[in-house]
Backbone bond lengths (Angstrom), bond angles and torsions (degrees), N, CA, C in turn:
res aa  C-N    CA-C-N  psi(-1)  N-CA   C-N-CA  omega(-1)  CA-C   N-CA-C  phi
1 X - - - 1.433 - - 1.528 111.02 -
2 X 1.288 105.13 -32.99 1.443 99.72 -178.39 1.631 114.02 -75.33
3 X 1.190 119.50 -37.57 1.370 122.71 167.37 1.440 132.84 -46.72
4 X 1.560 93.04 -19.13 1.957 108.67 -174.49 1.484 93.16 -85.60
5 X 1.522 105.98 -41.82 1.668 107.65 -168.01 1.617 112.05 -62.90
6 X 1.832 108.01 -29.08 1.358 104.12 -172.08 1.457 118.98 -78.14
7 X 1.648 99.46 -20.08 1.391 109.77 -165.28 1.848 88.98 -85.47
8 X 1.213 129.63 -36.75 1.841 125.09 -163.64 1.686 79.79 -78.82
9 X 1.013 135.17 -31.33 1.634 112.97 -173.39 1.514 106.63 -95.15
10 X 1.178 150.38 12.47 1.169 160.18 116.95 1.585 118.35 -63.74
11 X 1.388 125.49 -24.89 1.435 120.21 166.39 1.480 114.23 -73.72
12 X 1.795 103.76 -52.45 1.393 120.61 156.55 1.644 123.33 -20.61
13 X 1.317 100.36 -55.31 1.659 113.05 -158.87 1.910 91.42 -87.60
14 X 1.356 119.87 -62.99 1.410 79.56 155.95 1.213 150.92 -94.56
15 X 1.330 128.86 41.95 1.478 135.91 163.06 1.870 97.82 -77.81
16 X 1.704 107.11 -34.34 1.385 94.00 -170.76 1.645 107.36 -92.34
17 X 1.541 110.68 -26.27 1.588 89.99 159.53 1.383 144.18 -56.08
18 X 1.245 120.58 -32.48 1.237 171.41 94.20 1.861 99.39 33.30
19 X 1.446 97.31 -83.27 1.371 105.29 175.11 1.562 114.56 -62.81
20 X 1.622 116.89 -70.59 1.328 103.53 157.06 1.553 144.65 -12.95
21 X 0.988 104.85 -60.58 1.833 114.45 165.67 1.557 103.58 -55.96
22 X 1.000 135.83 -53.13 1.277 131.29 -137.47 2.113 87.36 -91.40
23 X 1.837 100.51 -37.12 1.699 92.41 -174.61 1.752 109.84 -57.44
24 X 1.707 111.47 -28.98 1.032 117.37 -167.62 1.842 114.52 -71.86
25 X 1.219 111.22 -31.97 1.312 123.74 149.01 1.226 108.86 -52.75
26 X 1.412 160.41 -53.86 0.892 140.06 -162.79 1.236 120.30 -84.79
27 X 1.333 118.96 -27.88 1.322 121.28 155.28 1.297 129.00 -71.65
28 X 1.200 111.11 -19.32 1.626 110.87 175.33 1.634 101.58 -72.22
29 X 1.407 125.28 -39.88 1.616 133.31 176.45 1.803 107.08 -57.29
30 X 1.438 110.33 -30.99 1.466 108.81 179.85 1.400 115.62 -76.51
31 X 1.834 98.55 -40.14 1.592 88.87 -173.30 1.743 107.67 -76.31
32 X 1.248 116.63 -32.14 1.682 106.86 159.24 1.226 132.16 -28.11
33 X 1.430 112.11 -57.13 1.759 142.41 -177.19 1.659 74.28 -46.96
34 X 1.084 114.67 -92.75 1.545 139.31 -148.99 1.651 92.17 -46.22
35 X 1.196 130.62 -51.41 1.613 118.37 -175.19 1.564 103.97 -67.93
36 X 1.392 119.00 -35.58 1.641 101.55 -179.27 1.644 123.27 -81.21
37 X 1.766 96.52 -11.59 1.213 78.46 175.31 1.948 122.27 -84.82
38 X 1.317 85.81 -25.61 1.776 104.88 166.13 1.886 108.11 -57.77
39 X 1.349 108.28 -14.85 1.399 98.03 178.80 1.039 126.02 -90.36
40 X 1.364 111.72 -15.84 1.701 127.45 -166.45 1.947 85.55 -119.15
41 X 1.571 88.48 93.38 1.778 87.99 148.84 1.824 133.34 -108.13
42 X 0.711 128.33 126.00 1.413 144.40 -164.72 1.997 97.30 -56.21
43 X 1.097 132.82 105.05 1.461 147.91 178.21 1.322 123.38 -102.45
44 X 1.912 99.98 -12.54 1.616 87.40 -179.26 1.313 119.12 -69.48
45 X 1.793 122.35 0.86 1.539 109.38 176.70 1.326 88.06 -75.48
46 X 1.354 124.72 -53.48 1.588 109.96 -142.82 1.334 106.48 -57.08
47 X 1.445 127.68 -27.49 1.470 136.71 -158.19 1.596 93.38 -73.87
48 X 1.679 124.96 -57.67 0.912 122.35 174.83 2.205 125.77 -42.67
49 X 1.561 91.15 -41.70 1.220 87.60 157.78 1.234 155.24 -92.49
50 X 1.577 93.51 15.03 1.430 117.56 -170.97 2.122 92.18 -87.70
51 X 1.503 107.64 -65.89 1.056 110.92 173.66 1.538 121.00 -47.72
52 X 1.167 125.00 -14.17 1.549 134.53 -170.79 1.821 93.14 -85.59
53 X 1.312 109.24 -50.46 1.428 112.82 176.58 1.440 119.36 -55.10
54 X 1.868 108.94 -57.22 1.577 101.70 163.40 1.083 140.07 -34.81
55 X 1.567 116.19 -47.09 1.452 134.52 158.55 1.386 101.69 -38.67
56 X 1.223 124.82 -81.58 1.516 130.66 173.60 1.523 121.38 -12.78
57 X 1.100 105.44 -68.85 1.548 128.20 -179.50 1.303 96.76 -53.40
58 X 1.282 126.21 -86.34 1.645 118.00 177.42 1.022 125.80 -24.87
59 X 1.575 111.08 -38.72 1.841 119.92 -169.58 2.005 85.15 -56.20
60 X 1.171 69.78 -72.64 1.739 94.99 -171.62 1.659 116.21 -23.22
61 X 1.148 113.94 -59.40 1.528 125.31 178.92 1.656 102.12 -62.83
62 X 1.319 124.05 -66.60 1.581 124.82 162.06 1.768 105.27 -19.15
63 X 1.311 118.84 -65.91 1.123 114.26 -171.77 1.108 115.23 -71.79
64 X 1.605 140.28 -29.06 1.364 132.94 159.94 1.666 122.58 -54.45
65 X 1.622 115.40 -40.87 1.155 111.78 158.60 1.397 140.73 -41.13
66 X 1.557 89.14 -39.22 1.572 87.75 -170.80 1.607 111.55 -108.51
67 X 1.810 118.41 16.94 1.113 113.92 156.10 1.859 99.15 -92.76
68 X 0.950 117.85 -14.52 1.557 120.67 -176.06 1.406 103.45 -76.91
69 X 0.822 119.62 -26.67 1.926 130.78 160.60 1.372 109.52 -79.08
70 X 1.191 123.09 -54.12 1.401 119.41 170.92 1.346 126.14 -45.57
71 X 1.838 119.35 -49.37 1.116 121.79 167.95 1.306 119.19 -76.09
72 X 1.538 125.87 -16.90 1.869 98.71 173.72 1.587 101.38 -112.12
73 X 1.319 120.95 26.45 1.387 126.56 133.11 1.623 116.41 -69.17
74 X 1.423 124.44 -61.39 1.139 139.47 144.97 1.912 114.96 -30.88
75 X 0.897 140.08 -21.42 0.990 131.05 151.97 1.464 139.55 -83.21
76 X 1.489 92.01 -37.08 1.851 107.82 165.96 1.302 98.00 -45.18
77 X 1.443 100.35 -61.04 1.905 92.16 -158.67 1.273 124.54 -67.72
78 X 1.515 92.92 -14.05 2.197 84.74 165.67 1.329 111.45 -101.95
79 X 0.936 127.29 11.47 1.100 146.44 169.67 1.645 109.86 -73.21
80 X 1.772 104.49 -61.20 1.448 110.40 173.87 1.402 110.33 -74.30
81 X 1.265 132.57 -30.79 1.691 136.60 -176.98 1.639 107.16 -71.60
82 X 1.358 114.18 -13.58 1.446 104.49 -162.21 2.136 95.40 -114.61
83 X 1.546 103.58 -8.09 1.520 122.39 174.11 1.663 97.10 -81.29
84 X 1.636 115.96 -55.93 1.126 112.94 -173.02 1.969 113.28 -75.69
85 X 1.053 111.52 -17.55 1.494 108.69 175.26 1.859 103.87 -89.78
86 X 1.056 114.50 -31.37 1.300 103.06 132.18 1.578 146.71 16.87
87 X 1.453 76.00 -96.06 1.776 105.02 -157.95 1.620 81.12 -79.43
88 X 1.384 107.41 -46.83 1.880 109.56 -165.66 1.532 99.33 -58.76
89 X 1.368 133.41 -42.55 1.305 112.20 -178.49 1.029 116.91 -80.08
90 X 1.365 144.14 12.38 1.864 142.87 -161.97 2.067 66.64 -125.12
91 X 0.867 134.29 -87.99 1.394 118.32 -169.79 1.593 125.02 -19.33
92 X 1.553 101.75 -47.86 1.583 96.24 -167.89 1.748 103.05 -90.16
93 X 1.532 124.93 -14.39 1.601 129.61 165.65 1.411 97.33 -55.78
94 X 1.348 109.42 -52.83 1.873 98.19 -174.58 1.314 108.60 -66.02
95 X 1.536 151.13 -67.02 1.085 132.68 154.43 1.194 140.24 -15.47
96 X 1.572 111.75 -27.42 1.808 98.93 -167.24 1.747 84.88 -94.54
97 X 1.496 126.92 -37.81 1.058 132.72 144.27 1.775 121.40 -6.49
98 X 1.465 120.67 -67.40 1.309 119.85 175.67 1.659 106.50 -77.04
99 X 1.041 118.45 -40.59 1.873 109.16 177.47 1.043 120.50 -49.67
100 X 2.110 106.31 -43.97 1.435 101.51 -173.66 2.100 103.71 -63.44
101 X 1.348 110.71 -49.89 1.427 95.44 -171.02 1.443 124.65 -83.59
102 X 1.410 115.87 11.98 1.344 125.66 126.02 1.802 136.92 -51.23
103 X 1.238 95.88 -32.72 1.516 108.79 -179.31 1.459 85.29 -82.11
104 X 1.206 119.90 -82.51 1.425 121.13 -168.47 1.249 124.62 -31.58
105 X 1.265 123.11 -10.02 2.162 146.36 -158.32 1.565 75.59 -96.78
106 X 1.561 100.88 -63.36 1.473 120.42 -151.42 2.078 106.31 -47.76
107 X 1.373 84.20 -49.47 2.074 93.34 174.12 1.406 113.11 -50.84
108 X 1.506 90.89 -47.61 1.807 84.07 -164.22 1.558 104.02 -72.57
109 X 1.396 129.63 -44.71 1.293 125.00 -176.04 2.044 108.20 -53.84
110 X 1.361 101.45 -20.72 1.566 99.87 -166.53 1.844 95.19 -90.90
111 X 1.142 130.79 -37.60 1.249 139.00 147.11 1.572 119.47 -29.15
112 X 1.335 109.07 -54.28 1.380 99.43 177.71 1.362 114.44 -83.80
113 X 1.515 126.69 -32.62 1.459 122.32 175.94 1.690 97.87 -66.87
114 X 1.257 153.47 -16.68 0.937 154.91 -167.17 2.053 102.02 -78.27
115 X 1.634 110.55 -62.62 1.052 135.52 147.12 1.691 109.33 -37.40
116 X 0.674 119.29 -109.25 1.671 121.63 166.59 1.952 104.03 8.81
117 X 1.644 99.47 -78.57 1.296 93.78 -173.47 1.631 123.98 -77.53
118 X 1.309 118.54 18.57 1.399 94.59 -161.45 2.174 74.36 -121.93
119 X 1.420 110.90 3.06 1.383 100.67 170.39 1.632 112.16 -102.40
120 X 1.737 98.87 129.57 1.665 89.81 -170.66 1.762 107.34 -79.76
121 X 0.853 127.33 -8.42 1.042 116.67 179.02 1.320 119.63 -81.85
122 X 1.418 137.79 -14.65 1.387 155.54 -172.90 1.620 101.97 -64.59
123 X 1.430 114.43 -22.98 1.771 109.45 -164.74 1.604 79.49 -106.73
C-alpha cells in the first residue's frame, strides 16, 4: 500500500509539474501576443493628419502673403494720401499767404481813399 501511495504522489507531483510548465508556456505566448500587438501601431490616422496639417500650413502662409500684399498696398496709399495732403497744405500756405497781402494792399488803398476823401483839396 505504501508503494501505490508513493507511486500516486509521484504521478501527482508530475501531473502538477507537468501542468505548471505547460501554464508557463502559455503565458509566455500571451505576453508575446501582447508585445506584438503593442508593436504594430496603426499610423494611417496620423498620416492622414499629418497631410490635413500641410494643407493647413499652406492655407495659412497663402493667407499671410496676401495680407503682406494687402498691407504694403495699404501702405503705398498712405503713403500717397499723406504726399498729396502734403502738397495740398504747402498750396493753400501759399494762398492764404497771397490773400493776406492782398488784404493788406487792400487797407492801405482803403486808407488812402479814406485820406484822399476827407481832404478837400484832393478833388
Amino acid at each position: 500500500m505504501d508503494k501505490i501511495k508513493n507511486q500516486l504522489a509521484s504521478i501527482v507531483t508530475l501531473i502538477g509539474l507537468i501542468g505548471a510548465i505547460g501554464a508557463g508556456f502559455v503565458k509566455y505566448g500571451e505576453i508575446n501576443e501582447k508585445i506584438n500587438s503593442m508593436s504594430v501601431v496603426d499610423t494611417s490616422g496620423l498620416e492622414k493628419q499629418q497631410v490635413i496639417n500641410v494643407e493647413k500650413i499652406k492655407s495659412f502662409e497663402q493667407n499671410i502673403n496676401t495680407n503682406s500684399f494687402s498691407i504694403n498696398d495699404n501702405r503705398n496709399a498712405v503713403d500717397e494720401l499723406q504726399n498729396t495732403t502734403n502738397n495740398l497744405n504747402s498750396k493753400l500756405e501759399k494762398e492764404i499767404k497771397i490773400l493776406q497781402k492782398e488784404i493788406e494792399l487792400l487797407k492801405v488803398q482803403i486808407e488812402e481813399i479814406k485820406i484822399s476823401s476827407s481832404n478837400p483839396l484832393a478833388n
